[in-house]
C-alpha positions as CSV (number, residue, x, y, z in Angstrom):
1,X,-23.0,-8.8,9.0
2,X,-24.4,-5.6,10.7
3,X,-22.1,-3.4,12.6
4,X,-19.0,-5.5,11.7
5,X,-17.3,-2.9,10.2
6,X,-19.2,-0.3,12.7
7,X,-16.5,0.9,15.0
8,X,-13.6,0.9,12.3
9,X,-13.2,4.6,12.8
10,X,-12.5,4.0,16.3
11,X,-9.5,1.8,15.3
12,X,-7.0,4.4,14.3
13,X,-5.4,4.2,17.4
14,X,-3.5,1.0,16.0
15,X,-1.8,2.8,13.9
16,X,1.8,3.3,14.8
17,X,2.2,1.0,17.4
18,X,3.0,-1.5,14.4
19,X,-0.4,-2.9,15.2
20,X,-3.4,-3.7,12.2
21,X,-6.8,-5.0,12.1
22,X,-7.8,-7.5,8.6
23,X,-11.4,-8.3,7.9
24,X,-11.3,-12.1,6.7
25,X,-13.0,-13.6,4.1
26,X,-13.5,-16.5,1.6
27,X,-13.7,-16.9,-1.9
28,X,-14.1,-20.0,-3.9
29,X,-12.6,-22.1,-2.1
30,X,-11.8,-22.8,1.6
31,X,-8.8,-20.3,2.0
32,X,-8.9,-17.5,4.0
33,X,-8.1,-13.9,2.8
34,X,-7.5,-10.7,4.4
35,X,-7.4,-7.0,3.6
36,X,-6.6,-4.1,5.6
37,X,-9.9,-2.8,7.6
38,X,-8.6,0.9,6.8
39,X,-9.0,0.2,3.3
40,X,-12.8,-0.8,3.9
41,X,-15.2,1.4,4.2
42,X,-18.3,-0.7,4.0
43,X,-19.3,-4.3,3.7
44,X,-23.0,-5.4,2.0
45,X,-25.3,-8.3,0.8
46,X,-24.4,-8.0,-3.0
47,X,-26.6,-5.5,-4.5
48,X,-28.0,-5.7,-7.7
49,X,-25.3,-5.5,-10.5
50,X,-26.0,-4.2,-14.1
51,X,-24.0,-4.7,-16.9
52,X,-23.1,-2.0,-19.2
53,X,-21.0,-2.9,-23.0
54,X,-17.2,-3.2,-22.5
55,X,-16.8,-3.5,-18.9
56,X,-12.8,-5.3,-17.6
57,X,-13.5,-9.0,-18.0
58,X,-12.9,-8.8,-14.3
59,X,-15.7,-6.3,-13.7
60,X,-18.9,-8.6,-12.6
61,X,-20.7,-5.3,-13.4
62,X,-21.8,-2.2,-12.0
63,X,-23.6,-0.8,-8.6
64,X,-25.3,2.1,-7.2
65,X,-24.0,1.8,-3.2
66,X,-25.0,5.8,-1.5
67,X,-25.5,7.6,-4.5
68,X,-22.1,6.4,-6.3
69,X,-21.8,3.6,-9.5
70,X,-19.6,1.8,-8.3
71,X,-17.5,-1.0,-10.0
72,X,-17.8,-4.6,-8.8
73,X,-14.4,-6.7,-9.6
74,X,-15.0,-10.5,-8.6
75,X,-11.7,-10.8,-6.8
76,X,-11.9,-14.5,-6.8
77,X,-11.5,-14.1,-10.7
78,X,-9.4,-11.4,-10.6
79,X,-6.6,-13.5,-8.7
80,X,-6.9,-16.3,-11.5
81,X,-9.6,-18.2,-9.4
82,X,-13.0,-19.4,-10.2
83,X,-15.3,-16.6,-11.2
84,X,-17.8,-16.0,-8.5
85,X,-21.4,-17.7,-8.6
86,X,-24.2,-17.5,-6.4
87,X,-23.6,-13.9,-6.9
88,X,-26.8,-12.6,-4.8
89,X,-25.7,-14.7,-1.7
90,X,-22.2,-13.1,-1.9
91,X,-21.0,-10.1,-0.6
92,X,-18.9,-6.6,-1.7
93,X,-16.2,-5.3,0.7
94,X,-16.2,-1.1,-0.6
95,X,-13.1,0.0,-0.3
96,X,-11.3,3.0,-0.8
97,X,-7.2,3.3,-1.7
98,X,-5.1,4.9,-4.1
99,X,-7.3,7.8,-4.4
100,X,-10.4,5.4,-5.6
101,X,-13.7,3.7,-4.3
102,X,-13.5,0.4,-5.3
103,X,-15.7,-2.5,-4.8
104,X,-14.7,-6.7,-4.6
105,X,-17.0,-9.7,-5.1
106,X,-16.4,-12.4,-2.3
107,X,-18.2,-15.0,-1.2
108,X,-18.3,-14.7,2.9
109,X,-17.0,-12.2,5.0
110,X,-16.1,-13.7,8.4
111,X,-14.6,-11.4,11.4
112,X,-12.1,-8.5,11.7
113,X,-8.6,-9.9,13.9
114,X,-6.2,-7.2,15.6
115,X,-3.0,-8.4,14.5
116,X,0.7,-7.3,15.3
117,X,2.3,-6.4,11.9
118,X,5.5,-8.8,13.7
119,X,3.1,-12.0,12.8
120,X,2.5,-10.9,9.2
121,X,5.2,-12.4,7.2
122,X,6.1,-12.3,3.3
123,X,5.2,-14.7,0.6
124,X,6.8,-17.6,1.1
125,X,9.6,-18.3,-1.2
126,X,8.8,-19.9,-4.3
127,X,5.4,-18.0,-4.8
128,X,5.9,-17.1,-7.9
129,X,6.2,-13.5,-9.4
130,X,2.5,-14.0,-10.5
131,X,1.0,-14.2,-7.3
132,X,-1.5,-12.0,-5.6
133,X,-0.4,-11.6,-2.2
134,X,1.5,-9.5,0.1
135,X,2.3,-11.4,3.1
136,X,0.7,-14.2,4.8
137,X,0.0,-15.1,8.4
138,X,-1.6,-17.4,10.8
139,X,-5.1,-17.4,12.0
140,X,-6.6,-20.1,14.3
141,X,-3.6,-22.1,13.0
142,X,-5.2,-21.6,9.3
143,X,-2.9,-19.8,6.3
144,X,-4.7,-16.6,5.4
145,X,-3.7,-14.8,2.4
146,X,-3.2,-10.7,2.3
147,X,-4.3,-10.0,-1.3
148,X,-2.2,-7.2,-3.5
149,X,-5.3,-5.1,-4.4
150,X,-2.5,-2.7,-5.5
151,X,-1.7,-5.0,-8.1
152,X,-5.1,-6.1,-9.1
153,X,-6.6,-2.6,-9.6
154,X,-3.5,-1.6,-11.4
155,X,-4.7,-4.4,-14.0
156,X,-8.0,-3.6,-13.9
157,X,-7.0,0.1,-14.8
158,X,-3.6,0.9,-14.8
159,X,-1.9,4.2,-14.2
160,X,0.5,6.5,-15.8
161,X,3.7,6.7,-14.3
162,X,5.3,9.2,-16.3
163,X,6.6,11.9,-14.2
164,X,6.7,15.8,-15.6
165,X,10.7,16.1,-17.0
166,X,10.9,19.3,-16.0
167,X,11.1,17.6,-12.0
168,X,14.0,16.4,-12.9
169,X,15.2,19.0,-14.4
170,X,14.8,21.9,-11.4
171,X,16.5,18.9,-9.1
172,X,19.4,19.1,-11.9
173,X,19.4,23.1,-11.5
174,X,19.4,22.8,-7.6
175,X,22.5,20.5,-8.0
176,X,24.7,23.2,-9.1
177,X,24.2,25.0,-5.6
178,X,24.2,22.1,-3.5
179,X,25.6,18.6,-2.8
180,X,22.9,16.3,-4.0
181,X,23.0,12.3,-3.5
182,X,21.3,10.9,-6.8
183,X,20.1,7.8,-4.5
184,X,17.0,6.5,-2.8
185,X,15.9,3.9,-0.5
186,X,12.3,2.9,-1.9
187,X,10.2,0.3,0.4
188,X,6.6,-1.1,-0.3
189,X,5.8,-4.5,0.0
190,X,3.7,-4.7,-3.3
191,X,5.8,-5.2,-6.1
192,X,3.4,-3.3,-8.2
193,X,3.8,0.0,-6.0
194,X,7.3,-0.5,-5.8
195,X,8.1,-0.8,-9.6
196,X,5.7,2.5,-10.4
197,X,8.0,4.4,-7.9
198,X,11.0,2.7,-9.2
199,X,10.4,3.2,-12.8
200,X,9.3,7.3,-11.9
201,X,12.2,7.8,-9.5
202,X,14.6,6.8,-12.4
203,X,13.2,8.8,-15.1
204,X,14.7,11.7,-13.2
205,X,17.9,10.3,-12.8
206,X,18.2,8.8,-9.7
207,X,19.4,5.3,-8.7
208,X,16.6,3.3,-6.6
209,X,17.6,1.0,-3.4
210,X,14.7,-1.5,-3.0
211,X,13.2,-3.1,-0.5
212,X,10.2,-4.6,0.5
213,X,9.3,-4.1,4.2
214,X,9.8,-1.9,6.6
215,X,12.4,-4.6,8.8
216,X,14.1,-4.7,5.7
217,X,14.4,-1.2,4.8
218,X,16.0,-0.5,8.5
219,X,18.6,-3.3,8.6
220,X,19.7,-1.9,5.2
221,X,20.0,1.8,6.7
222,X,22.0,0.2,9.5
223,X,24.3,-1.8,7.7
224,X,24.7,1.4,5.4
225,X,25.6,3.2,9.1
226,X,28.2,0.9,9.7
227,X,30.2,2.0,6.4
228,X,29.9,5.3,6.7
229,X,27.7,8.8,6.8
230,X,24.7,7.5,5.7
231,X,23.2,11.2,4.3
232,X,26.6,10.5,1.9
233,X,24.9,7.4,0.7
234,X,20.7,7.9,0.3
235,X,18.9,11.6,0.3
236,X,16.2,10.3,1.3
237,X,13.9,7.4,2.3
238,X,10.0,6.8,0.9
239,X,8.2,4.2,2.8
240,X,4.6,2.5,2.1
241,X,2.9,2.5,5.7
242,X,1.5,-1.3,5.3
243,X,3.8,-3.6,5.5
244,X,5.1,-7.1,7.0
245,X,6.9,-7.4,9.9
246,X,7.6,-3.8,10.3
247,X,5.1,-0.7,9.0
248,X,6.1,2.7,7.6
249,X,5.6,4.5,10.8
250,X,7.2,2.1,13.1
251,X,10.2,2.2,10.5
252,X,9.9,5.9,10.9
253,X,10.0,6.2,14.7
254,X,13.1,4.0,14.5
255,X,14.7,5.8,12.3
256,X,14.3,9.4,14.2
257,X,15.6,7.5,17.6
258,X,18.8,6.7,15.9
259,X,21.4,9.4,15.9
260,X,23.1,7.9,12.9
261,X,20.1,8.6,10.8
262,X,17.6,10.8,12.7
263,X,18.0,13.1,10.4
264,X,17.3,11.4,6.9
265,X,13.7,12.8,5.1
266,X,11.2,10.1,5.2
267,X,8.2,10.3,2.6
268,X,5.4,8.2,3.9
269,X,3.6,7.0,0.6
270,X,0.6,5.1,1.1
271,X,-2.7,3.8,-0.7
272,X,-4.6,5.1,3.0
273,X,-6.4,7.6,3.0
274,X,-8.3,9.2,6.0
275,X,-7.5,12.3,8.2
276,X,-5.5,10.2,10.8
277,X,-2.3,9.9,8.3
278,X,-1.6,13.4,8.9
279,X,-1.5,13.3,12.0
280,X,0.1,10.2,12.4
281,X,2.4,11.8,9.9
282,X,3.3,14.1,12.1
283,X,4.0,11.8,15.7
284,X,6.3,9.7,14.4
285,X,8.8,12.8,12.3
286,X,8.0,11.8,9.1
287,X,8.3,15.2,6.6
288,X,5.4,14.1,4.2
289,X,2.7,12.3,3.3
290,X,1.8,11.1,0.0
291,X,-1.1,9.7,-1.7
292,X,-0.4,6.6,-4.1
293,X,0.0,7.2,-7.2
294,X,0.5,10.7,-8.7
295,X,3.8,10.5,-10.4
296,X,4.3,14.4,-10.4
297,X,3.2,14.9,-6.6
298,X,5.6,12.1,-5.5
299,X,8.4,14.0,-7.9
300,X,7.4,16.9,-6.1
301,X,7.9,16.1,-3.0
302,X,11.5,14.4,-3.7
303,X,11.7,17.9,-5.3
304,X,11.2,19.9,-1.9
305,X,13.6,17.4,0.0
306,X,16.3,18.0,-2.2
307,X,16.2,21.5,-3.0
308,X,15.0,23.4,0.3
């Protein structure tokens, strides 16, 4: 296990050429899972956990990892598995999204794959809308599973989506001075994301277009094209950056190289976090970033789209 994660800050150069790198791993069982490697920040031998009264069921107790306490969630259990035993031959994958340090029980960690985000595809139909994943692909001709960690912390500890009225209500004032289209193209390809922006985009009064990947979300823009002016149809676009088939900054780039649409405003809104989303941000057009999830900053920043 040392060094595997070693040179993961070296890897940002993947992003946005539709490129991303999964550390796999096993839980209890023989399938194979993956996760992101810029959501890890750290994998260790399973430290000693502690258990403190009235911890999430899911919560195989607590650790001190570089100073911080640190919650370990078996993610075997936590995606209606077996709970994890052998817990001091296991490992924790630290990682950080959505604005939190988190850490998962699993049993084996095996290797980190560069993969092209064409060859990661979505849950196969019939899944179920209970499942835990975000797209699958192929590995040494072996299913592995990309786990919604989205979803699972969102269970574990769930957020408020509420978004401040008064948003809403300076977007209404604005409308009075200028021509604004009361529609938006939302794509993420967790479901959980995706409904908390769905559910705060419509408190103010807007009507949501959703999709769930990034080749989805630009072969809806062009078939809107075809009908007419798109700015007449969406004000703007708000794109998770991880995602199947196509990501949010390839979907970007496409968008500001066709001149039927270059000019649409594109929020990137992402569970990453790290100093290369600016500037990435930046290289491929997008207007903003945005953190996941902060209901008022993400109503903010529709805000300064509209109105400015």
């Amino acid at each position: 296990m040392t060094g595997i994660l070693d040179s993961v800050n070296q890897r940002t150069q993947l992003v946005g050429q539709n490129r991303l790198e999964l550390l796999t791993f096993r839980l209890m069982g023989r399938q194979r899972y993956g996760i992101n490697v810029f959501k890890v920040k750290e994998v260790l031998q399973c430290p000693k956990l502690t258990l403190m009264p009235n911890l999430h069921r899911l919560v195989k107790g607590v650790a001190h990892i570089r100073g911080h306490t640190v919650s370990v969630i078996d993610l075997s259990l936590a995606i209606g598995g077996r709970p994890t035993t052998d817990v001091d031959k296991s490992f924790v994958v630290i990682a950080e999204f959505n604005r939190t340090i988190q850490a998962f029980l699993v049993s084996s960690v095996e290797r980190i794959i560069n993969m092209h985000w064409e060859g990661i595809l979505p849950p196969p139909q019939g899944s179920g809308k209970a499942n835990y994943l975000t797209a699958v692909t192929n590995i040494d001709n072996e299913l592995v599973e990309i786990l919604d960690v989205e979803k699972i912390l969102a269970e574990i500890a769930p957020v408020d989506e509420t978004m401040d009225r008064s948003i809403g209500q300076e977007i209404a004032q604005a409308e009075t001075q200028k021509k604004i289209v009361r529609r938006i193209l939302i794509a993420d390809d967790s479901t959980v994301a995706r409904k908390q922006v769905e559910r705060a985009i419509t408190s103010i009064g807007f009507e949501v277009i959703s999709v769930k990947d990034g080749k989805e979300a630009y072969e809806k823009l062009l078939e809107m094209a075809a009908q007419g002016s798109i700015y007449d149809q969406i004000s703007l676009v708000i794109s998770d950056i991880e995602m199947p088939e196509m990501d949010g900054y390839t979907l970007t780039a496409e968008v500001r190289r066709n001149p039927e649409m270059k000019d649409l405003y594109v929020i990137l809104h992402s569970s990453l976090s790290g100093v290369f989303n600016q500037a990435m941000v930046e290289r491929v057009g997008a207007n903003a970033f945005i953190a996941k999830f902060n209901p008022d900053e993400l109503g903010n920043a529709v805000k300064t789209a509209l109105t400015n």
